[in-house]
C-alpha positions in Angstrom: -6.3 1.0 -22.1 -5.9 4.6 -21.7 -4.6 6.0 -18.3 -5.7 8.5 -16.4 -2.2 10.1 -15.5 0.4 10.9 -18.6 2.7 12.2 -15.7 2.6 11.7 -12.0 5.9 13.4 -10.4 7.2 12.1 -6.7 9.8 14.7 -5.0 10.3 17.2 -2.1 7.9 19.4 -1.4 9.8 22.9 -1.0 8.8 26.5 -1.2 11.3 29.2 -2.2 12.6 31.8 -0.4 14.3 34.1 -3.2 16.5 37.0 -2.4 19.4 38.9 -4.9 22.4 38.9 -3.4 26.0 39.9 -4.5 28.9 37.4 -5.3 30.6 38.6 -2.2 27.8 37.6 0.0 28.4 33.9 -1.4 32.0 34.7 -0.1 31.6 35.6 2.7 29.3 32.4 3.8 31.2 30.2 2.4 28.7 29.4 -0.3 30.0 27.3 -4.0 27.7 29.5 -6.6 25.0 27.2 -8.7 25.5 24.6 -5.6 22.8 23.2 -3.1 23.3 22.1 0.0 20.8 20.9 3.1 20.8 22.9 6.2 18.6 22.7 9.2 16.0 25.5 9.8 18.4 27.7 12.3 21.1 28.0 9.6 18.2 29.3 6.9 16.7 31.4 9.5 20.7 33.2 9.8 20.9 33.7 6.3 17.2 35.1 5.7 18.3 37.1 8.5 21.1 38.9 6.2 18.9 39.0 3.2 16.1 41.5 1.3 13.5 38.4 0.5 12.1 39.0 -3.4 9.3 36.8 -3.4 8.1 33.6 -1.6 7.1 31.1 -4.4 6.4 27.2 -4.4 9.1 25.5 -5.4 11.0 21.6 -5.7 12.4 20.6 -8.9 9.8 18.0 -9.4 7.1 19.8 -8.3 7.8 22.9 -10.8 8.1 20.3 -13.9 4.4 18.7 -12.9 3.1 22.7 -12.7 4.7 23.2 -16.4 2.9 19.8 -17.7 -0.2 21.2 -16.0 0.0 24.4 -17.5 0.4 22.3 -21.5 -2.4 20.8 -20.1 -1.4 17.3 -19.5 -2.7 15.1 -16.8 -0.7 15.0 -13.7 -0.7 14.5 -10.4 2.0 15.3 -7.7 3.1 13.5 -4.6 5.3 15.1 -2.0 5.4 15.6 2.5 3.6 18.7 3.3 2.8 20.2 6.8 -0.7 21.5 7.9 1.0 24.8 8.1 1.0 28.1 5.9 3.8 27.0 3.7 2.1 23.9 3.5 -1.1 25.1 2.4 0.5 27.7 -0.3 2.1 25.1 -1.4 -0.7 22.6 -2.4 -3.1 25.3 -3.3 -0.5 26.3 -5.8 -0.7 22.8 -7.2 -4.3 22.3 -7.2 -5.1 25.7 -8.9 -3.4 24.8 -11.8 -5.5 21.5 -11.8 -2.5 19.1 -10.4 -3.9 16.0 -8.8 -2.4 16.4 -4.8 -3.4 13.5 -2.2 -0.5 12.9 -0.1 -1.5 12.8 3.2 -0.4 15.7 5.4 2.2 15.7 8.4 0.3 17.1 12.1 3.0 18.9 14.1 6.8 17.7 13.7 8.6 19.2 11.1 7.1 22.0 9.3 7.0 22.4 5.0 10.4 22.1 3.3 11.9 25.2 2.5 14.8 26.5 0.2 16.3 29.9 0.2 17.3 30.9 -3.1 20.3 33.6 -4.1 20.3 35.3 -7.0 23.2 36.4 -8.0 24.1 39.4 -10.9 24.4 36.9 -13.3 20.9 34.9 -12.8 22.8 31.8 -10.9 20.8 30.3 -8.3 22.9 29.2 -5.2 20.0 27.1 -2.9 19.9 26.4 0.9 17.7 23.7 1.2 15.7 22.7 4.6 13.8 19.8 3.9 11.5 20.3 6.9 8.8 17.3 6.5 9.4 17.0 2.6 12.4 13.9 3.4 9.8 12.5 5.5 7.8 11.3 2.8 8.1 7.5 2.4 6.6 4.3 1.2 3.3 5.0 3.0 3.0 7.6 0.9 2.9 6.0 -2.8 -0.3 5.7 -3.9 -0.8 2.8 -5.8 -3.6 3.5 -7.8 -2.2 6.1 -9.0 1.0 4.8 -10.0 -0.5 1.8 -11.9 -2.4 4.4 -13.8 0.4 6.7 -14.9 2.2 6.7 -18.6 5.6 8.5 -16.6 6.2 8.8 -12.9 8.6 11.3 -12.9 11.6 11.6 -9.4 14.6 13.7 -8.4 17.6 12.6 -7.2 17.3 14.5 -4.0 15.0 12.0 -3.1 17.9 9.5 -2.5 19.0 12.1 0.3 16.5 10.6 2.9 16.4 7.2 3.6 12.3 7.7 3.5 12.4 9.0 0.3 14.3 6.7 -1.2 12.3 3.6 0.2 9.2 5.6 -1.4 11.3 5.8 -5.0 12.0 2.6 -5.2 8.4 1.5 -4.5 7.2 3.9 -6.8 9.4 2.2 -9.7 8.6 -1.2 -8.7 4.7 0.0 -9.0 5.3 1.9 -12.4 7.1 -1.2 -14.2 4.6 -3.4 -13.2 2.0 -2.0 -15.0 4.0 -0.8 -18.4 4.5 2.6 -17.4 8.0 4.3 -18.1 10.1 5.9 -15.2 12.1 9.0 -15.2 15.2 10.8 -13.2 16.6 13.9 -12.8 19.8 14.3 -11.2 19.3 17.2 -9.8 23.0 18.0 -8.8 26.4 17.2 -9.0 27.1 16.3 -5.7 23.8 14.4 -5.0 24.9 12.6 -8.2 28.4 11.8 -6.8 26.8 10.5 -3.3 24.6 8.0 -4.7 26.4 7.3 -8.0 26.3 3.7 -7.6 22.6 3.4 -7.3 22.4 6.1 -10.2 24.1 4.1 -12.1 22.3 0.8 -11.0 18.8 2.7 -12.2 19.7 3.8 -15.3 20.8 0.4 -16.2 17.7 -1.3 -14.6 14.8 0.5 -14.4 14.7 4.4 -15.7 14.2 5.5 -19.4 14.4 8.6 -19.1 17.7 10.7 -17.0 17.4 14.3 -17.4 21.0 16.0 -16.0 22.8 19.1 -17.0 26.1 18.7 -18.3 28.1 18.6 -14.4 25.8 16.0 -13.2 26.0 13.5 -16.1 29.9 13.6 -16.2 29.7 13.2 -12.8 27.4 10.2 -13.2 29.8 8.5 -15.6 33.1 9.9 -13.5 34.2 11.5 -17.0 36.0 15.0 -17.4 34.8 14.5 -20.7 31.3 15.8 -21.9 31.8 13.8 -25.2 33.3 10.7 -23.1 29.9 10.2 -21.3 28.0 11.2 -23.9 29.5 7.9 -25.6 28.6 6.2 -22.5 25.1 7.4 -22.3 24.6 5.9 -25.9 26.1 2.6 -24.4 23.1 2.5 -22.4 20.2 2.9 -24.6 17.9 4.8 -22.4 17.4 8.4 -23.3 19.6 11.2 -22.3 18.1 14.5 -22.0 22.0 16.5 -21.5 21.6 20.7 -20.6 24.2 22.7 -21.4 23.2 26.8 -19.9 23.8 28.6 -22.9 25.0 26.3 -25.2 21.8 23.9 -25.8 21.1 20.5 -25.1 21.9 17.3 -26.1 20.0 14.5 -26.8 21.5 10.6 -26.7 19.6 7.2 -27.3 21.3 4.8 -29.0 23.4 5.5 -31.7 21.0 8.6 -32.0 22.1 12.0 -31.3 20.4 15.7 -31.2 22.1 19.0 -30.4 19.7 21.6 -29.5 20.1 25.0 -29.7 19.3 27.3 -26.7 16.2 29.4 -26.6 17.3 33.1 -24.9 14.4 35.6 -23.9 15.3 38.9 -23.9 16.3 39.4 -20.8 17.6 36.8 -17.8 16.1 36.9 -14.8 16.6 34.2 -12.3 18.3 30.9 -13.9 15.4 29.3 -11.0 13.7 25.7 -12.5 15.4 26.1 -16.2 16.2 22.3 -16.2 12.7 21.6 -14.6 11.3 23.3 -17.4 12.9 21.7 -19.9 12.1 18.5 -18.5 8.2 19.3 -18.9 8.7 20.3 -22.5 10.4 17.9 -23.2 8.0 14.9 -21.5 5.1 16.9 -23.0 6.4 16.5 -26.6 7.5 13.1 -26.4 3.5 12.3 -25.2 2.6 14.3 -28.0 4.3 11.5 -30.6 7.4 14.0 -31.4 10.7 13.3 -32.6 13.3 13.2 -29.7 15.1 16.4 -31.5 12.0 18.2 -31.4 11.0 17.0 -27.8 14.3 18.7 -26.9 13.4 22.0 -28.7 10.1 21.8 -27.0 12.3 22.0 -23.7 14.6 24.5 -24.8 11.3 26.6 -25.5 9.7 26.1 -21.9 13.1 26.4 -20.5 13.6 29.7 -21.9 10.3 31.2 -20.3 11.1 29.7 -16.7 14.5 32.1 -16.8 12.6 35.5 -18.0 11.4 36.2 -14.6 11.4 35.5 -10.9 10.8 32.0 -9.5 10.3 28.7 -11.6 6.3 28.3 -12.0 5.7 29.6 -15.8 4.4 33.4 -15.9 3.4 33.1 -19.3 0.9 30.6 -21.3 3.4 27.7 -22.7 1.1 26.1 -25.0 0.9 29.5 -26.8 4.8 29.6 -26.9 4.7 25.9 -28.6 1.9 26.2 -31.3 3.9 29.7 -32.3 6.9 26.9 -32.6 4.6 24.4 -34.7 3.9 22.4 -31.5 
């Protein structure tokens, strides 16, 4: 029976704050360039004190991956802690307009809408100073079953495992999926988040997810390797499929005893490094819905990828499925 969702994503609801700042800024504040860390709303009102802001856009890693898959058309729906507030309301009007299914239920007073402030430095890296606001606050209450049980992919971050809330909510969210022959997938989304929770990372990928989207930091740290080609031999131990991002250098695709390098798609000029490996991840789930081969599921990514760093902010500028069929998609 056909379902009515091929992706629903579950992560924190955050809009960004983006600003170009100077190498010596990130000196001066103590900041690890390409990191993110959590601060509370006084730190992030200091630093976008300091700060030119470029552009306010609607952000979260899982969030921007459900906008691509709505913008290649796919079926989706997005569930995430908002506040009845303005960042709130930009945030799931941004959804919605690009025909995202949005019911989570919305927080009254508390906490307002997650935030992240974003620094650009010269060469495109993204340094993020992420206040989760309400966004952690999203927990079990929140899954909606229905939806779940009618879903092909549910889609989650591994910020989620930040908040005890959130992770209560993941794991409900996986329990629903599997029960009803859907397929579950991860991002890692960062090297320290993965060395926090490694064990229960570990304990998913074994279990319970088919999909782990990481770039090349996170799933070294994942398999506590120095080596990229070391856990790339232990992600084909595992037999799920690896989705591996490399910056410049590509992709790599692992299940099995199967193996796909991918080369890198560049635009013409680099903007804002912003959402790259959310990107990828919707080219790479819409392909793989599509029937495709898991080498040119990763060259779909690398496609989408490449549009999300041409300009400011991770929501695609530019129409994707165009970019695909002009790549035989």
């Amino acid at each position: 029976m056909e379902k009515r969702f091929e992706v629903v994503g579950i992560g924190n609801a955050i809009v960004d704050i983006m600003a170009n700042v100077e190498d010596d800024f990130l000196n001066q504040h103590l900041l690890k360039k390409g990191s993110m860390r959590l601060v509370d709303n006084n730190l992030s009102s200091r630093i976008c004190g300091c700060i030119e802001i470029v552009e306010n856009n609607s952000g979260g890693s899982v969030a921007n991956t459900i906008a691509g898959l709505a913008c290649l058309e796919n079926r989706v729906a997005f569930m995430g802690k908002i506040s009845e507030d303005e960042r709130g309301r930009a945030f799931e009007d941004s959804l919605k307009q690009l025909g995202v299914h949005f019911s989570t239920k919305k927080s009254k007073g508390g906490h307002p809408t997650g935030h992240c402030v974003v620094l650009i430095t010269p060469d495109a890296q993204r340094t993020m100073n992420t206040c989760l606001g309400v966004a952690g606050n999203i927990g079990p209450e929140d899954m909606d079953e229905q939806i779940l049980k009618d879903t092909k992919i549910t889609f989650m971050e591994g910020y989620l495992w930040e908040s005890t809330p959130a992770e209560r909510a993941a794991y409900r969210a996986i329990g629903i999926t599997k029960k009803y022959g859907g397929k579950c997938a991860l991002s890692l989304s960062d090297s320290f988040c993965v060395q926090r929770h490694r064990e229960k990372f570990m304990a998913l990928a074994k279990e319970k997810i088919d999909f782990i989207f990481a770039n090349q930091d996170e799933i070294k740290a994942l398999f506590e390797s120095d080596s990229l080609k070391d856990a790339i031999k232990k992600c084909g131990q595992m037999g799920k499929i690896f989705a591996i991002t490399r910056s410049d250098k590509g992709s790599i695709i692992v299940q099995g005893k199967k193996q796909a390098n991918i080369d890198t798609h560049i635009p013409q000029k680099i903007m804002d490094t912003t959402g790259a490996g959310d990107l990828y991840a919707a080219g790479f789930m819409h392909a793989y819905l599509k029937g495709h081969s898991l080498e040119a599921c990763g060259k779909a990514g690398s496609i989408v990828a490449a549009e999300a760093i041409s300009h400011f902010g991770a929501r695609p500028q530019a129409p994707l499925l165009d970019l695909l069929r002009q790549k035989g998609y």
